[in-house]
N, C-alpha and C positions, 0 to 999 in steps of 0.2 A: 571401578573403571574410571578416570581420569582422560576429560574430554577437552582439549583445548581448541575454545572457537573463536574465529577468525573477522569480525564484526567490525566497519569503521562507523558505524552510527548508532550508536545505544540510544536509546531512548524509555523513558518513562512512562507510565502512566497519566504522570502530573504534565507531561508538555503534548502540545498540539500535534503528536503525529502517531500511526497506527499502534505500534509497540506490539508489534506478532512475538518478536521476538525477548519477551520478559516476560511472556506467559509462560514460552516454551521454556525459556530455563530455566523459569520458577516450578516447575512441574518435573524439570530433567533435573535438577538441582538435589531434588528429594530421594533422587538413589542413585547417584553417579557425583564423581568429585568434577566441577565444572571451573576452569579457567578461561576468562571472557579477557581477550585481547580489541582493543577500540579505543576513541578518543572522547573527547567530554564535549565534543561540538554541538550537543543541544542542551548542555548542561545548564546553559543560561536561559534556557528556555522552557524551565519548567513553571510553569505558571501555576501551579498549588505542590505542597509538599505532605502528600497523605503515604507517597509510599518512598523506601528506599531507593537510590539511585540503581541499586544490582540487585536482583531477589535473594532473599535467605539462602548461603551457602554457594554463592557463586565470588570467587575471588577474580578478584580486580586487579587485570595490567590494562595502563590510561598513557595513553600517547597525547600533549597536547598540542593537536595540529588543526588549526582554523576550519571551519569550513561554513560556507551561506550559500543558498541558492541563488542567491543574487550576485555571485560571484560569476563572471567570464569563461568560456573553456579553459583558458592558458590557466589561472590559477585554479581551476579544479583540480587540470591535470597532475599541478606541483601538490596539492594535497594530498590526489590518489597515490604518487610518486613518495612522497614523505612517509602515509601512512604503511606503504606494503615493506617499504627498506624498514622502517623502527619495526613492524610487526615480525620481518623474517629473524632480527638482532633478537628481540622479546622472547620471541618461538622457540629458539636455539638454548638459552639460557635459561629460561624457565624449568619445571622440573617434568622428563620425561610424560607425555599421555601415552594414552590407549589408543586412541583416533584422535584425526584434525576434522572441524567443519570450517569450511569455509564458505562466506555467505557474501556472494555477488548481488546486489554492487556495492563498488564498482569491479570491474574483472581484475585488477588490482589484489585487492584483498584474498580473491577465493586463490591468486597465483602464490602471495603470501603466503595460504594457508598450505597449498601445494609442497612449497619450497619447505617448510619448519615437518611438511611430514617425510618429505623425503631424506631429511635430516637426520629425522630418529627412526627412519624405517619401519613407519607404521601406514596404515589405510587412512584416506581422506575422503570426506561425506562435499559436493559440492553442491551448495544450494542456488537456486537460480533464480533470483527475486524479478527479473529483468531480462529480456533478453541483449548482452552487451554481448561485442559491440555494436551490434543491428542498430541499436535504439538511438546511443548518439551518432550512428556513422547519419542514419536516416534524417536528425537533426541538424545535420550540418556541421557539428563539432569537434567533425575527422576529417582536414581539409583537404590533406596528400595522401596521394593512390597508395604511395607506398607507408605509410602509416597503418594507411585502413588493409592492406594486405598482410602483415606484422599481427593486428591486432585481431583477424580474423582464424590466422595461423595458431595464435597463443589461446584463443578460443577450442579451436577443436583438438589441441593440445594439452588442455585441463581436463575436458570430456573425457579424453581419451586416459587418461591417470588418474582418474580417480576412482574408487572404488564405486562408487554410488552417487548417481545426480537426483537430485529433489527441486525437480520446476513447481513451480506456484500455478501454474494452469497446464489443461491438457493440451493446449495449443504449444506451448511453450515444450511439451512434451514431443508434442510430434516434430518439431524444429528438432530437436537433438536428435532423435532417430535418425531424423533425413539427413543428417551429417554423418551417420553409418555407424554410432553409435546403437551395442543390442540394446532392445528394449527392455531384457532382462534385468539390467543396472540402472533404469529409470525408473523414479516413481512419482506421482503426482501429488502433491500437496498441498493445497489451496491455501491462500492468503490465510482465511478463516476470520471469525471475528471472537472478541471477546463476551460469553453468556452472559456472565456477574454481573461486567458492569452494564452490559443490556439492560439487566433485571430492576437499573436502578431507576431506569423512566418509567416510574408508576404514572397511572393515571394524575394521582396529587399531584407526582413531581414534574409532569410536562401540562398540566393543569397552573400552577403555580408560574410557569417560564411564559405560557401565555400571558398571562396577566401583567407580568413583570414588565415584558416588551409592549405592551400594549396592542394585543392583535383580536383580542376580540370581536366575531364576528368575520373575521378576517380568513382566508384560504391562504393555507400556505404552501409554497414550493422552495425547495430548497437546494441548494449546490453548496455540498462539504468536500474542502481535502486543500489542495496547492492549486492557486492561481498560476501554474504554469505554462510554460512556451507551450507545454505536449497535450495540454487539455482544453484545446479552443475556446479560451476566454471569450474573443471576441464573437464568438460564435452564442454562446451561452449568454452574453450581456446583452445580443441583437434581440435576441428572442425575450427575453424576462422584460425590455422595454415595450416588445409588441405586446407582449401578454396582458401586463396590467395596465397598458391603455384601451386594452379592449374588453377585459374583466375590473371592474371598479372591487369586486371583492377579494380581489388575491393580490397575497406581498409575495415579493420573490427576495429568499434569502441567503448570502453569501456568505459561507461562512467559512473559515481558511485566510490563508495570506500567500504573496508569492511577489512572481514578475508583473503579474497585471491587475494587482492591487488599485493600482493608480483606475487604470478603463472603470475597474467595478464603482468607485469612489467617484467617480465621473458621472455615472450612469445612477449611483445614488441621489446625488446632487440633483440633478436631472427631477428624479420623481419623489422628494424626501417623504420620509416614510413606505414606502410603496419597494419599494426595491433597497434596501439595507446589507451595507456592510460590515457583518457581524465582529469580524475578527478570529482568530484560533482560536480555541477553546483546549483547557484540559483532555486527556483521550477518556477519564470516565464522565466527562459533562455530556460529551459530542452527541449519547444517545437519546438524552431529553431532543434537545434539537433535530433528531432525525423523527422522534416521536412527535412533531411538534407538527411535521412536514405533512400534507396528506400526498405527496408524491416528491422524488427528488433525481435528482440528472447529474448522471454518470456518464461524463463528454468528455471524448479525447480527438484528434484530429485525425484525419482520415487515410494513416501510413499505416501498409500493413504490420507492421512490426508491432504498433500499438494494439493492434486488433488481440495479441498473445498473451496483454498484461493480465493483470487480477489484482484491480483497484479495491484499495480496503471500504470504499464509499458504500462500493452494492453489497458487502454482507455485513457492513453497521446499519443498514438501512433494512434492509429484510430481518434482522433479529429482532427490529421490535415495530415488525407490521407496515411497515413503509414501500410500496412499491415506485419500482424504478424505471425509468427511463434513459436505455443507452445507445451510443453511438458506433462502438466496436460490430464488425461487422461478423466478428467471429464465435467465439465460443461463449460468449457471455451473451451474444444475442441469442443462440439456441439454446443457454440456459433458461434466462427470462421466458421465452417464447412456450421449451416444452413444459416448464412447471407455472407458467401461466402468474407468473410473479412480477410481470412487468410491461414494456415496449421500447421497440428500437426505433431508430430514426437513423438516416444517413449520418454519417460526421460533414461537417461542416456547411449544414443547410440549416438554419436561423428559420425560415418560413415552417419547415417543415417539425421544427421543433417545438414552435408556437400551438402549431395545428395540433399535435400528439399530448401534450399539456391538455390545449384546450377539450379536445377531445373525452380524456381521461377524466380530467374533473367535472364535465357534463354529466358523468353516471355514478355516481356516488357509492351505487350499490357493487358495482365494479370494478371500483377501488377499495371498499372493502375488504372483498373476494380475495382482491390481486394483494394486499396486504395479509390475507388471512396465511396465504400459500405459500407466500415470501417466509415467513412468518417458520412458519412446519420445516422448511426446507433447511432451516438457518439452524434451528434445532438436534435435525437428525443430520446434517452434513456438515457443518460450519464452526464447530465449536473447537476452539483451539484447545484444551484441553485433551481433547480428543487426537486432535493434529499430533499434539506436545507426543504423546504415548505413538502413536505413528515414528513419530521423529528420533523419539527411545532405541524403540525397533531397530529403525534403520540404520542407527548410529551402532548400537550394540552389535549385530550381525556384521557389520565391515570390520568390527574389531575384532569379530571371531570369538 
């Protein structure tokens, strides 16, 4: 079978960002013919070279069209806008698939993928990484009514053509139903995390990263992923200052890059040593670091749309015993809550975040606990491997 998927951001193992999707089609790779349409925009951002740019057996169409987080709406959009026209020309002329996947975001790409299957008259798997447009209308990004009423339109317009949607959380799941899509064409597929390279924070190797930073003696907490607009920096840097002026034995560690790099770098300065701006990290470094953490936070700001996501922070952090603390009000706080693998706090309350920190690392024996659980949970739900073969299925059955 002959799968052509539909991806504007590839990504590596070797650069700073989750890479769900190079498990999955290094795992779909190994019994399906897989065609990966995308651009090389973190190409330059691989910071070690241990693995290939595309897993074994997946062939490569590379669009090269810019793209930075630090880049404005207007040029996003002409990204989103460049990638979906070269992907539908790419689609067209490529050599006949079986099925399209198309993997939003941006809503762009999965319309792409749409367009190249209605081409060759096959079934399209549509993955939902994000809820768009919700996410940027919610940010401000969609200025005119009649924009944001277009992009809404083409939303439940793809739902509605596609064979099969695959949201990344079950919140994100119930959203599509409630736009009167059956639930029978839904399935839920979590972010997931990578086991492997979990496995590589042995005790040595996050034994050894202490030493390295010099934290001995030291309690750590930690914040991994994107300093972005959508993840209350400012809220996470209020709190990490009260913390360690009230705890002499905790660092709080920032690890990531983004828009609020600068505040973090600020707030560094401020307490050096004490509060540290790490930098990205490789995606198989990130687990030392989580192992390093004896708690870490998983903050995004307090719109409901965020409350749907599935941040890859809380199952790199559970895979190897690290419990968390998040802000989403929704399915990831009754995650945490019913497997006892973590706590929540409002978004955008800094006091209150301080307090659940402090709290937390008062009982030590309960942070154990809450990492043993995280821990189990990540094993038997979480392992993308397991996802990938999920994702097999799904993809196979829409091709009939």
């Amino acid at each position: 079978m002959h799968i052509a998927v539909f991806s504007q951001y590839h990504t590596s193992p070797d650069c700073p960002a989750t890479s769900r999707h190079y498990t999955l089609l290094a795992e779909i790779a190994k019994h399906h013919r897989v065609t990966l349409l995308t651009t090389p925009a973190w190409r330059s951002q691989q910071l070690t070279h241990e693995w290939p740019w595309v897993p074994p057996g997946v062939e490569l169409l590379e669009a090269n069209i810019p793209y930075d987080n630090k880049m404005g709406p207007a040029r996003r959009a002409l990204a989103f806008v460049q990638y979906a026209a070269w992907a539908v020309r790419a689609g067209r002329r490529s050599a006949r698939p079986d099925v399209v996947w198309g993997i939003s975001t941006p809503l762009t790409a999965a319309w792409a993928a749409s367009r190249v299957a209605r081409h060759w008259g096959v079934p399209w798997v549509f993955e939902v990484q994000d809820l768009w447009p919700s996410f940027p209308v919610a940010m401000g990004a969609v200025p005119t009514a009649l924009a944001r009423q277009q992009l809404f339109a083409l939303e439940k317009r793809l739902y509605q053509s596609a064979a099969h949607i695959v949201p990344l959380s079950p919140d994100m799941s119930t959203y599509v139903a409630g736009l009167g899509i059956a639930e029978s064409k839904i399935t839920t597929l979590l972010n997931g995390t990578d086991l492997d390279l979990a496995a590589r924070a042995t005790p040595a190797a996050v034994a050894a990263l202490r030493q390295a930073q010099g934290l001995a003696g030291q309690r750590v907490v930690l914040y991994a992923g994107t300093f972005g607009r959508a993840n209350a920096m400012p809220t996470v840097v209020a709190a990490a200052e009260a913390l360690v002026a009230a705890e002499p034995t905790v660092t709080f560690l920032f690890l990531g890059h983004g828009y609020y790099a600068p505040l973090v770098a600020a707030a560094a300065a401020r307490w050096p040593g004490r509060i540290r701006l790490v930098g990205g990290q490789p995606r198989h470094a990130v687990f030392s670091w989580f192992g390093l953490a004896e708690i870490a936070v998983v903050s995004f700001l307090g719109l409901p749309v965020l409350g749907a996501n599935s941040p890859a922070k809380l199952y790199d952090a559970l895979a190897v015993g690290t419990p968390v603390v998040v802000t989403n009000p929704g399915w990831t706080k009754k995650l945490v809550e019913a497997h006892g693998c973590g706590w929540y706090t409002p978004a955008d309350d800094a006091s209150a975040l301080t307090r659940c920190l402090q709290a937390a690392l008062a009982n030590p024996a309960a942070l154990a606990a809450a990492g043993e659980r995280g821990q189990q949970l990540a094993h038997t739900a979480f392992d993308r491997v397991g996802l990938a073969a999920r994702m097999r299925g799904i993809l196979e059955n829409a091709a009939g």
